[in-house]
N, CA, C and O atoms as a Maestro MAE file, in Angstrom:
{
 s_m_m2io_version
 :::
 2.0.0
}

f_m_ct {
 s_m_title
 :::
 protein
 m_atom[272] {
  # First column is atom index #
  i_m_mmod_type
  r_m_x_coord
  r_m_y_coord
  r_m_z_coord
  i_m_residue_number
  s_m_chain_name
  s_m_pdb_residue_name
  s_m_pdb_atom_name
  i_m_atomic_number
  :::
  1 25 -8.214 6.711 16.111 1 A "UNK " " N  " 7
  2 3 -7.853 6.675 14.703 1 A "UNK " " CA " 6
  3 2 -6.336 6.470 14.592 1 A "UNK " " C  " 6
  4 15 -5.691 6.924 15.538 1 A "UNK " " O  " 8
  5 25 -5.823 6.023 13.859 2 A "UNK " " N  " 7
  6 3 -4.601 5.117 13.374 2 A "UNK " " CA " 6
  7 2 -3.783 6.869 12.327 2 A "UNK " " C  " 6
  8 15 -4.347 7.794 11.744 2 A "UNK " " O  " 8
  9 25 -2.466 6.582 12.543 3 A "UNK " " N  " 7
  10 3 -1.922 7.565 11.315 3 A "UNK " " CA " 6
  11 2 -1.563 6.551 10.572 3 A "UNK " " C  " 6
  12 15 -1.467 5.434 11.080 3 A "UNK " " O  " 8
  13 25 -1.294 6.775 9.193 4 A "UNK " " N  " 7
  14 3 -0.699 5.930 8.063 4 A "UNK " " CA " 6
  15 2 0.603 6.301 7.837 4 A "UNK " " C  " 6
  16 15 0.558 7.441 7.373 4 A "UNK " " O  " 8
  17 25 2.413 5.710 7.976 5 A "UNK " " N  " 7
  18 3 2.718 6.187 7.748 5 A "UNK " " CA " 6
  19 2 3.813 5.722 6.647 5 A "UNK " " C  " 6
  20 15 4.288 4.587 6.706 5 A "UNK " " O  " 8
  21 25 4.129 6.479 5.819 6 A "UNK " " N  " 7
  22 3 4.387 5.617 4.280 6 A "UNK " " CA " 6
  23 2 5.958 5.507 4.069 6 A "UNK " " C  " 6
  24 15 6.534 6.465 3.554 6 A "UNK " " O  " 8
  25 25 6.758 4.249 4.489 7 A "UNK " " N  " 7
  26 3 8.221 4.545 4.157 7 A "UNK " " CA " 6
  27 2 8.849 4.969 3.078 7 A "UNK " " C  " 6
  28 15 8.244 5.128 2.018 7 A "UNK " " O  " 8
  29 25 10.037 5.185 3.203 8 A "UNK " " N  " 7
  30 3 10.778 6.055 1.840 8 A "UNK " " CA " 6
  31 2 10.646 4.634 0.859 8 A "UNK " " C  " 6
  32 15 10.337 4.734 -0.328 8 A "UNK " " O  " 8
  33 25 10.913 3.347 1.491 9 A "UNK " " N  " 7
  34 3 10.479 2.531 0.881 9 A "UNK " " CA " 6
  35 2 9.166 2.084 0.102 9 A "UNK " " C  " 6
  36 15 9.013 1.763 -1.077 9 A "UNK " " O  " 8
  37 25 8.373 2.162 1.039 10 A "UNK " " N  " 7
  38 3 6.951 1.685 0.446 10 A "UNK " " CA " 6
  39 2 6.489 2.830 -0.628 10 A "UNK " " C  " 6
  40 15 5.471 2.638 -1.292 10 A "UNK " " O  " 8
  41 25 7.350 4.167 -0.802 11 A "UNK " " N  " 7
  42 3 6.809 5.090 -1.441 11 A "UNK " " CA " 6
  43 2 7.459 5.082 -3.027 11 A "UNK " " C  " 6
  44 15 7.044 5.537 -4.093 11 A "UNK " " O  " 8
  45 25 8.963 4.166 -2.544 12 A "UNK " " N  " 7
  46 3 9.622 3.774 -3.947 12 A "UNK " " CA " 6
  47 2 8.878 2.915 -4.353 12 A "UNK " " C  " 6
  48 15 8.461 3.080 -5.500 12 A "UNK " " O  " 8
  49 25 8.445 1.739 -3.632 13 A "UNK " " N  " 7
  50 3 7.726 0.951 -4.423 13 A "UNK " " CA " 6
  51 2 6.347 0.984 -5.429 13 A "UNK " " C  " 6
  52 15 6.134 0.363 -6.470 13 A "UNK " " O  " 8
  53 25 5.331 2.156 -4.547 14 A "UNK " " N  " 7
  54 3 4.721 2.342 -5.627 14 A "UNK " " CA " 6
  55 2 4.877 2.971 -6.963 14 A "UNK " " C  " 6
  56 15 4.159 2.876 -7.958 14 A "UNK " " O  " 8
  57 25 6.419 3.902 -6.683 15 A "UNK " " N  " 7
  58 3 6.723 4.203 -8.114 15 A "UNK " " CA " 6
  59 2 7.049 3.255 -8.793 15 A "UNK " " C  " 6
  60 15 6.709 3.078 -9.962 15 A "UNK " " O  " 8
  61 25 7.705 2.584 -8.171 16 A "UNK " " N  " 7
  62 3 8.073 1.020 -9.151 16 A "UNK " " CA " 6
  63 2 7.293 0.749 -9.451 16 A "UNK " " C  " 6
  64 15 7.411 0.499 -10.650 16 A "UNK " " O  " 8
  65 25 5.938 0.510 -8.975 17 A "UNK " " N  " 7
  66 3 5.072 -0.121 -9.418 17 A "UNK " " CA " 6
  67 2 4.162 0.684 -10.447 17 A "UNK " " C  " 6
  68 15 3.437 0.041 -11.205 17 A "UNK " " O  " 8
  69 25 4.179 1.879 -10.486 18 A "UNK " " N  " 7
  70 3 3.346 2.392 -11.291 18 A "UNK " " CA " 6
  71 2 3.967 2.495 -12.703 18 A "UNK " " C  " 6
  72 15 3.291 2.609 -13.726 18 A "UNK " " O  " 8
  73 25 5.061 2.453 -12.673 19 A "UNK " " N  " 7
  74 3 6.007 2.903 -13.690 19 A "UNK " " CA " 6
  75 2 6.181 1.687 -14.625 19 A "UNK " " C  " 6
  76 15 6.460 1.721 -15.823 19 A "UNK " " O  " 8
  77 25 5.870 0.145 -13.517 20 A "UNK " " N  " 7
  78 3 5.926 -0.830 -14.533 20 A "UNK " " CA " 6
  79 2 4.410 -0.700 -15.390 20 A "UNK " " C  " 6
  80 15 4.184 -0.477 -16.579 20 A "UNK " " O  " 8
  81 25 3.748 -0.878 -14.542 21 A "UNK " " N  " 7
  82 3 2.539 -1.154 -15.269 21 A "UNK " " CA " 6
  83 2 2.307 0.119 -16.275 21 A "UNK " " C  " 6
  84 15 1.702 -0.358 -17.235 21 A "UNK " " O  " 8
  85 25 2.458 1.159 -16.439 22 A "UNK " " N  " 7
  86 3 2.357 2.435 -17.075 22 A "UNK " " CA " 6
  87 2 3.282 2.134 -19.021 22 A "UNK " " C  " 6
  88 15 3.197 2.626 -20.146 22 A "UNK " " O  " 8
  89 25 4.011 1.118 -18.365 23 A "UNK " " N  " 7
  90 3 4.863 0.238 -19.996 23 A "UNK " " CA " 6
  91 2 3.819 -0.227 -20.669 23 A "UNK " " C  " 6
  92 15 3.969 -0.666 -21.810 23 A "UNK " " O  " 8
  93 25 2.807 -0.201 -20.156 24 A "UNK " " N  " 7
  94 3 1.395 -1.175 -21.068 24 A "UNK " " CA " 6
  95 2 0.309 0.275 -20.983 24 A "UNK " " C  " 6
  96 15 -0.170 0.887 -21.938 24 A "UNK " " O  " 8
  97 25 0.118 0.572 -19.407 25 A "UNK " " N  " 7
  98 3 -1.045 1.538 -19.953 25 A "UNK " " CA " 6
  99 2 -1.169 2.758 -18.569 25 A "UNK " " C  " 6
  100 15 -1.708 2.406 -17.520 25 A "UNK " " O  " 8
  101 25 -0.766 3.780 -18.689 26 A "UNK " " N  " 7
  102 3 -0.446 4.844 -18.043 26 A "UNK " " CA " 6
  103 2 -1.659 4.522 -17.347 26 A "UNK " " C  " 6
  104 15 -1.532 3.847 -16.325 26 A "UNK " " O  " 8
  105 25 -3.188 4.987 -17.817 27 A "UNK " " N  " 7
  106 3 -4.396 4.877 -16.988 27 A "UNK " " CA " 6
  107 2 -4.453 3.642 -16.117 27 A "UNK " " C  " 6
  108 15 -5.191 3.812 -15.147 27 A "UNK " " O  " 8
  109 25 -4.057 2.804 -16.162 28 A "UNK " " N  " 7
  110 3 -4.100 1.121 -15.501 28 A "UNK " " CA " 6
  111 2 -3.203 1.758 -14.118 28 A "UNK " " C  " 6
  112 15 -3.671 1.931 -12.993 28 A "UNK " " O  " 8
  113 25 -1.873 2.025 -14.542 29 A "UNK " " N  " 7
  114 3 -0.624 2.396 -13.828 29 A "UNK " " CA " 6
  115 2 -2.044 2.729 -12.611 29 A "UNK " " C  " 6
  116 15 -2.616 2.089 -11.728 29 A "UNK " " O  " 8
  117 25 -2.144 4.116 -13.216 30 A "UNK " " N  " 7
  118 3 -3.158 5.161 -11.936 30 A "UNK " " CA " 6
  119 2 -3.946 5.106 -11.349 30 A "UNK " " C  " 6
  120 15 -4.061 5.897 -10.414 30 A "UNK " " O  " 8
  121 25 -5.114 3.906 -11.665 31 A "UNK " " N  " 7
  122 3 -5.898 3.513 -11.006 31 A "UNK " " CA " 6
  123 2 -5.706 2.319 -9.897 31 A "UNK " " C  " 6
  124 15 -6.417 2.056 -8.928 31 A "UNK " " O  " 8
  125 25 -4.257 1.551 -10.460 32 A "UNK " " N  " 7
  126 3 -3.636 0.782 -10.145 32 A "UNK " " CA " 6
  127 2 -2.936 1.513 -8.070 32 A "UNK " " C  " 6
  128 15 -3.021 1.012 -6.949 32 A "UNK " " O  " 8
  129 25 -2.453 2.577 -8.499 33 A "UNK " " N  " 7
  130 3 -1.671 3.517 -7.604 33 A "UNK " " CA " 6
  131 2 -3.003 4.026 -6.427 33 A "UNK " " C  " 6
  132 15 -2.932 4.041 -5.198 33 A "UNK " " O  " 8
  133 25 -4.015 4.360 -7.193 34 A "UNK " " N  " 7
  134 3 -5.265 4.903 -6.699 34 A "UNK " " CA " 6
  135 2 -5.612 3.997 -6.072 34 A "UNK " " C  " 6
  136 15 -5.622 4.505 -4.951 34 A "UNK " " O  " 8
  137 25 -5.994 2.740 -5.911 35 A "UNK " " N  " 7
  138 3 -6.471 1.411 -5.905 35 A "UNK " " CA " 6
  139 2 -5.784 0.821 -4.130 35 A "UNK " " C  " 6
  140 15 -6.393 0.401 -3.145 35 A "UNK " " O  " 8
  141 25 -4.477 1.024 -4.350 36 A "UNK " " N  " 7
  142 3 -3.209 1.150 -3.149 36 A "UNK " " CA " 6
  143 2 -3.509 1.411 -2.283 36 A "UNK " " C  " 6
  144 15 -3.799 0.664 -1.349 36 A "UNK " " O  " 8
  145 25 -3.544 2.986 -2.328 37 A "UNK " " N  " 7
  146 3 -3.819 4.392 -1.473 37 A "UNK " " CA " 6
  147 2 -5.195 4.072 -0.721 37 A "UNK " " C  " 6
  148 15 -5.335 3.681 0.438 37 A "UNK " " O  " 8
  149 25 -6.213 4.351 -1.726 38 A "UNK " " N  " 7
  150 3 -7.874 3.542 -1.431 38 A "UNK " " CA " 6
  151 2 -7.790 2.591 0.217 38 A "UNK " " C  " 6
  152 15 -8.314 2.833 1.305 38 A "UNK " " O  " 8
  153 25 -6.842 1.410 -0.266 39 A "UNK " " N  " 7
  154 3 -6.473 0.267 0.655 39 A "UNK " " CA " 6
  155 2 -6.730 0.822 2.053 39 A "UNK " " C  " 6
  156 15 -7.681 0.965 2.820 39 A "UNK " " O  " 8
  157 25 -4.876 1.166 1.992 40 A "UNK " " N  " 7
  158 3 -4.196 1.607 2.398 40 A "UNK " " CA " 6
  159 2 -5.114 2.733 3.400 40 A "UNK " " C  " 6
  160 15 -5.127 2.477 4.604 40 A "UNK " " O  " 8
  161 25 -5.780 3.815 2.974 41 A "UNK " " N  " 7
  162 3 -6.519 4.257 3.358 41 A "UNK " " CA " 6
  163 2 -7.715 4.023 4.321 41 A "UNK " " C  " 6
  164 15 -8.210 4.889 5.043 41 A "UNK " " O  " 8
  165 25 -8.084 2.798 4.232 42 A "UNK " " N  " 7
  166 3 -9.391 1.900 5.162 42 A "UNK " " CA " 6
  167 2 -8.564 2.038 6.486 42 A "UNK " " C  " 6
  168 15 -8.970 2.699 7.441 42 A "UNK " " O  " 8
  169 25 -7.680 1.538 6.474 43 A "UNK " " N  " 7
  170 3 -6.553 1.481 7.833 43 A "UNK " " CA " 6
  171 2 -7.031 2.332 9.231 43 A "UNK " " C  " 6
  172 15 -7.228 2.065 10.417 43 A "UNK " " O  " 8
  173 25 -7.100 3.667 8.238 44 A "UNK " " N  " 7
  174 3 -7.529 4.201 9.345 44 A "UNK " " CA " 6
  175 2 -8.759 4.395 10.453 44 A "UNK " " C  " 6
  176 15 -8.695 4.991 11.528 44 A "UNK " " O  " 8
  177 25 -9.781 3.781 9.923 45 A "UNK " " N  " 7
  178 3 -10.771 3.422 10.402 45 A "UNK " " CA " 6
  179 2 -11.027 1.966 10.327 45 A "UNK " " C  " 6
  180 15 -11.969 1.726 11.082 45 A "UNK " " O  " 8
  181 25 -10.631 0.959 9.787 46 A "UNK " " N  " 7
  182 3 -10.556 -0.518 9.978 46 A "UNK " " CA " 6
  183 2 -9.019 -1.300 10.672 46 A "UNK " " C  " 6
  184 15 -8.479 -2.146 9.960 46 A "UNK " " O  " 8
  185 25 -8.745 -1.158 11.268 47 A "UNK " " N  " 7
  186 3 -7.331 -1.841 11.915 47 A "UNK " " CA " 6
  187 2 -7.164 -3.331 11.804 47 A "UNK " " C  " 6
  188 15 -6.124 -3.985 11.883 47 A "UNK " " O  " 8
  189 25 -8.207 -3.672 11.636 48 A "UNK " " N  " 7
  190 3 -8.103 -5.358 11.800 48 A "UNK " " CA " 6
  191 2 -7.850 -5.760 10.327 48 A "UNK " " C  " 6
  192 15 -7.491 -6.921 10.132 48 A "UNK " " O  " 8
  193 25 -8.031 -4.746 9.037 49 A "UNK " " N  " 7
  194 3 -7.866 -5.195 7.904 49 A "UNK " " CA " 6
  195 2 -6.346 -5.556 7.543 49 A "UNK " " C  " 6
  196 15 -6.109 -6.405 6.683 49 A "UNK " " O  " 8
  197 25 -5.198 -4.802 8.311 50 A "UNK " " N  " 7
  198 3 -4.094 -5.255 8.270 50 A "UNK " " CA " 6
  199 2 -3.521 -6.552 8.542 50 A "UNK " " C  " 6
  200 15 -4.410 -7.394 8.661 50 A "UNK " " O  " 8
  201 25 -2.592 -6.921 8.654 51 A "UNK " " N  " 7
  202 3 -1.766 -8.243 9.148 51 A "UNK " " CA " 6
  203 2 -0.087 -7.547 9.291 51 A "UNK " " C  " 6
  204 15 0.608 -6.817 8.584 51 A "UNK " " O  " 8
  205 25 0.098 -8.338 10.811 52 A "UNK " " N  " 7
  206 3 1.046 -7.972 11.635 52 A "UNK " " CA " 6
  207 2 2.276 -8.568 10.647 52 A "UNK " " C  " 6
  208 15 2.286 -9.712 10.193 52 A "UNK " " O  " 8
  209 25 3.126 -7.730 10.455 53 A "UNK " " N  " 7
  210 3 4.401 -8.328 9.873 53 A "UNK " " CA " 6
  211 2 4.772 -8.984 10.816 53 A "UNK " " C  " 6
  212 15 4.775 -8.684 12.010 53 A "UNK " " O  " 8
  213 25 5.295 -10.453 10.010 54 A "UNK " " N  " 7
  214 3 6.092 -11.607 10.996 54 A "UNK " " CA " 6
  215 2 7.292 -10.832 11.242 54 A "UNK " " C  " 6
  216 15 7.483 -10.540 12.422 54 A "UNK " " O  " 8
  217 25 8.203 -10.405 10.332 55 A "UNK " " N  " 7
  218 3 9.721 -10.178 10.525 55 A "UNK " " CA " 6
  219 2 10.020 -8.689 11.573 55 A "UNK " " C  " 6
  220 15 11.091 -8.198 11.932 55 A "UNK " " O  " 8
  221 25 8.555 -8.249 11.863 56 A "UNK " " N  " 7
  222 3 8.786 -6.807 13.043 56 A "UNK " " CA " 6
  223 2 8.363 -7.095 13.768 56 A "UNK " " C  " 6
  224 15 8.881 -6.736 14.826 56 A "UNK " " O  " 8
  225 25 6.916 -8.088 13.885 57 A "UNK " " N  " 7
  226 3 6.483 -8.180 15.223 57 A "UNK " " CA " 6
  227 2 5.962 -7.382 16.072 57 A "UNK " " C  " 6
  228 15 6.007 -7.472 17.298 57 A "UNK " " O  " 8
  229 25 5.429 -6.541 15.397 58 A "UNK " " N  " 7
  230 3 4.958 -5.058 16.511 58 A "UNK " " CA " 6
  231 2 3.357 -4.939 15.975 58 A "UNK " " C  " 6
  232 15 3.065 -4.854 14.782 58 A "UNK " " O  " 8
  233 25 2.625 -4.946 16.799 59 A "UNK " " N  " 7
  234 3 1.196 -4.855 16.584 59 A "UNK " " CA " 6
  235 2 0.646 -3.863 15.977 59 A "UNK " " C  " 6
  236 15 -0.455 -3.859 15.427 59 A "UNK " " O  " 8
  237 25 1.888 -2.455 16.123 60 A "UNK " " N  " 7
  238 3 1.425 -0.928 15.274 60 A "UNK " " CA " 6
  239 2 2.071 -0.842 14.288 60 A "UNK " " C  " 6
  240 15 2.688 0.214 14.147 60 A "UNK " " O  " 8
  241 25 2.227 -2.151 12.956 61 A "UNK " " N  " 7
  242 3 3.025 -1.992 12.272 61 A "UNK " " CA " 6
  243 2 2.409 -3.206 11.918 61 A "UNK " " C  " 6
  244 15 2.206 -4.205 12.608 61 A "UNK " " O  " 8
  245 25 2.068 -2.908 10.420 62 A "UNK " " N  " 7
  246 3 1.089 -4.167 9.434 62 A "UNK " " CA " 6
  247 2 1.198 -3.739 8.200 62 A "UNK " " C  " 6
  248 15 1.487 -2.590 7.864 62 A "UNK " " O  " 8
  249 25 0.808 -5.299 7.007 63 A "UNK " " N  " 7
  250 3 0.911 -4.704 6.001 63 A "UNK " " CA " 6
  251 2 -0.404 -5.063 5.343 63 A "UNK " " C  " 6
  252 15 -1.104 -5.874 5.949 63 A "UNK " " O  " 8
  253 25 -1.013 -4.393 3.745 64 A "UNK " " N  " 7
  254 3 -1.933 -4.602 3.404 64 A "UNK " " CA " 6
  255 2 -1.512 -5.570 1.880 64 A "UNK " " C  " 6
  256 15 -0.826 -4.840 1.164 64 A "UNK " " O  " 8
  257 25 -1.709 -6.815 1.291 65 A "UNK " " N  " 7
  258 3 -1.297 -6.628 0.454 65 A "UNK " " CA " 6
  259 2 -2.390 -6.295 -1.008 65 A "UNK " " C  " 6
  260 15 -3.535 -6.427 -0.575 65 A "UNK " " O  " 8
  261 25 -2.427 -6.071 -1.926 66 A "UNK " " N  " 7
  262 3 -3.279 -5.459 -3.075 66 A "UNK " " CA " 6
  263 2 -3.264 -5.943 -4.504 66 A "UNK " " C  " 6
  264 15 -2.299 -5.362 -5.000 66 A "UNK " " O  " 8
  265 25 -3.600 -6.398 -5.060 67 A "UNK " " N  " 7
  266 3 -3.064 -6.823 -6.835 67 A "UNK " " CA " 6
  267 2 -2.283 -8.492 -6.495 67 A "UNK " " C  " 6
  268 15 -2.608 -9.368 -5.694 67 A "UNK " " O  " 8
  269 25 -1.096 -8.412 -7.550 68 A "UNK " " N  " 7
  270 3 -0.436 -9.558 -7.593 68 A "UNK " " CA " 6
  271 2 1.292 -8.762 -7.036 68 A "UNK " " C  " 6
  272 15 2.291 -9.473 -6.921 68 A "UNK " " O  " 8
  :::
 }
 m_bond[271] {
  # First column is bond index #
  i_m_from
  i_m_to
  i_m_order
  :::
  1 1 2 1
  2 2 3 1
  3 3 4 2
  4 3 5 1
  5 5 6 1
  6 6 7 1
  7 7 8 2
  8 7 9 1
  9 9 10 1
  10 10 11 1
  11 11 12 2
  12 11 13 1
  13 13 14 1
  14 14 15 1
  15 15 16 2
  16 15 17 1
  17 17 18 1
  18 18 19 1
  19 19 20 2
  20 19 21 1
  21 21 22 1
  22 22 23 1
  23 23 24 2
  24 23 25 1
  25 25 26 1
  26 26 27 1
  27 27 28 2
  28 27 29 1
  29 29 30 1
  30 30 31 1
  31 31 32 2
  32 31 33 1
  33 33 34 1
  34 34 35 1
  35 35 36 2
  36 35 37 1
  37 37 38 1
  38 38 39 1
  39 39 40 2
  40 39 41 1
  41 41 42 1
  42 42 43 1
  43 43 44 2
  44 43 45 1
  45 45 46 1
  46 46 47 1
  47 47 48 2
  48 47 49 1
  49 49 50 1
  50 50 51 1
  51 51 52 2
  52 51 53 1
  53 53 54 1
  54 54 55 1
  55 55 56 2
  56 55 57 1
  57 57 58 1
  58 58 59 1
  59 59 60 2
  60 59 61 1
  61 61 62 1
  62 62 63 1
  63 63 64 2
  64 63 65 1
  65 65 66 1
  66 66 67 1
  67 67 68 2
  68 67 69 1
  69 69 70 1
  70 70 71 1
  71 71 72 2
  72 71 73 1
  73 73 74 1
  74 74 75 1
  75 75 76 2
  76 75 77 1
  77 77 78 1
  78 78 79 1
  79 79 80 2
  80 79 81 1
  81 81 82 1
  82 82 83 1
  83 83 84 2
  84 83 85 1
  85 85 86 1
  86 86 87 1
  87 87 88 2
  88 87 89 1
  89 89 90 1
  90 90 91 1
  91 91 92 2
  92 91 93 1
  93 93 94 1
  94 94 95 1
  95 95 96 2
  96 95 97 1
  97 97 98 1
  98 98 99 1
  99 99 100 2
  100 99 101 1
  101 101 102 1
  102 102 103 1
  103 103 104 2
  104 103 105 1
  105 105 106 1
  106 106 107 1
  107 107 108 2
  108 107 109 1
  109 109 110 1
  110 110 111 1
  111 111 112 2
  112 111 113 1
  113 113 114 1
  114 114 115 1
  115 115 116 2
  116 115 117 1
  117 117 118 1
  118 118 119 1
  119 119 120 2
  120 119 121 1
  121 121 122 1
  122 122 123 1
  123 123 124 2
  124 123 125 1
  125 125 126 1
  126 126 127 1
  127 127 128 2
  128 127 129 1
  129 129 130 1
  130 130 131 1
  131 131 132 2
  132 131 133 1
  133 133 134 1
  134 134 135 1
  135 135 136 2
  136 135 137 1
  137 137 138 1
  138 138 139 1
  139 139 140 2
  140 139 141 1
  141 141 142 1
  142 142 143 1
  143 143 144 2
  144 143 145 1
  145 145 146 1
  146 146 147 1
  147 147 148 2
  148 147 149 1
  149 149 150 1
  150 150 151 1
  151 151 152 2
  152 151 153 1
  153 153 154 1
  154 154 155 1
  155 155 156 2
  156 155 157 1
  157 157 158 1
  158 158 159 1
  159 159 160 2
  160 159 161 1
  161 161 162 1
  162 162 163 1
  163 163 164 2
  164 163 165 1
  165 165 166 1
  166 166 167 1
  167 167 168 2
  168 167 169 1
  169 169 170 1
  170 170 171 1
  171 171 172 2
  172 171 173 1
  173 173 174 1
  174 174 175 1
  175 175 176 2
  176 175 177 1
  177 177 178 1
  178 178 179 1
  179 179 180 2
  180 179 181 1
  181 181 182 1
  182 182 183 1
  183 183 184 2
  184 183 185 1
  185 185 186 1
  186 186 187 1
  187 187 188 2
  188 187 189 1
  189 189 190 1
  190 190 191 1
  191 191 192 2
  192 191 193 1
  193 193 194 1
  194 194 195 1
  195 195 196 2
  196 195 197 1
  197 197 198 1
  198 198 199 1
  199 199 200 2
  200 199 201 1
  201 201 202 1
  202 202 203 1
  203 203 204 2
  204 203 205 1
  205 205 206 1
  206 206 207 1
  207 207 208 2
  208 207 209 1
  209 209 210 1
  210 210 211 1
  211 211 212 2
  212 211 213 1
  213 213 214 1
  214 214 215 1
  215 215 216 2
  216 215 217 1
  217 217 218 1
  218 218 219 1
  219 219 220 2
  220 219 221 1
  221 221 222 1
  222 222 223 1
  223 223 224 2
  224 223 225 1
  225 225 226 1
  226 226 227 1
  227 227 228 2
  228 227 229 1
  229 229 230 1
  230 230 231 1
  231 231 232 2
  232 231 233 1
  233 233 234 1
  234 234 235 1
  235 235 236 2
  236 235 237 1
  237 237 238 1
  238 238 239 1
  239 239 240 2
  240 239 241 1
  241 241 242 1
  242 242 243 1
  243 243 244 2
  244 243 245 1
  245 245 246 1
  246 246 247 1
  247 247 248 2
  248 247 249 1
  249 249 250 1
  250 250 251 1
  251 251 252 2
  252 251 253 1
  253 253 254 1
  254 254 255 1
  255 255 256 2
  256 255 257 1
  257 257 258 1
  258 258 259 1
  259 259 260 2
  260 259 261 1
  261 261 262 1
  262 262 263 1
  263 263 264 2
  264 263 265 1
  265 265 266 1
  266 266 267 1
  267 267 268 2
  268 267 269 1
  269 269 270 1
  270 270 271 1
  271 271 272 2
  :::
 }
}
């Protein structure tokens, strides 16, 4: 089993991200955030659902992407 582990970055971003979408509709925001996590979450029992970042290059280190 895989750990998930969430940068100070990737953790700003979902506030960014929730915070935009939350300008139209708080519930969207959350399910939106929920939706992420969910992903994000498969990881640990699916590994192949990721994709290897080009710019790190390290096979234990992928990203998922989700939405637009």
């Amino acid at each position: 089993m895989v750990r998930i582990n969430w940068t100070f970055q990737a953790k700003d971003d979902l506030k960014s991200i929730a915070e935009y979408i939350s300008r139209d509709s708080k519930r969207y925001a959350k399910l939106q955030v929920l939706r992420i996590k969910k992903t994000t979450g498969c990881l640990k029992s699916q590994t192949h659902l990721g994709k290897i970042v080009s710019e790190i290059d390290k096979e234990n280190i992928c990203e998922l992407i989700e939405g637009r």
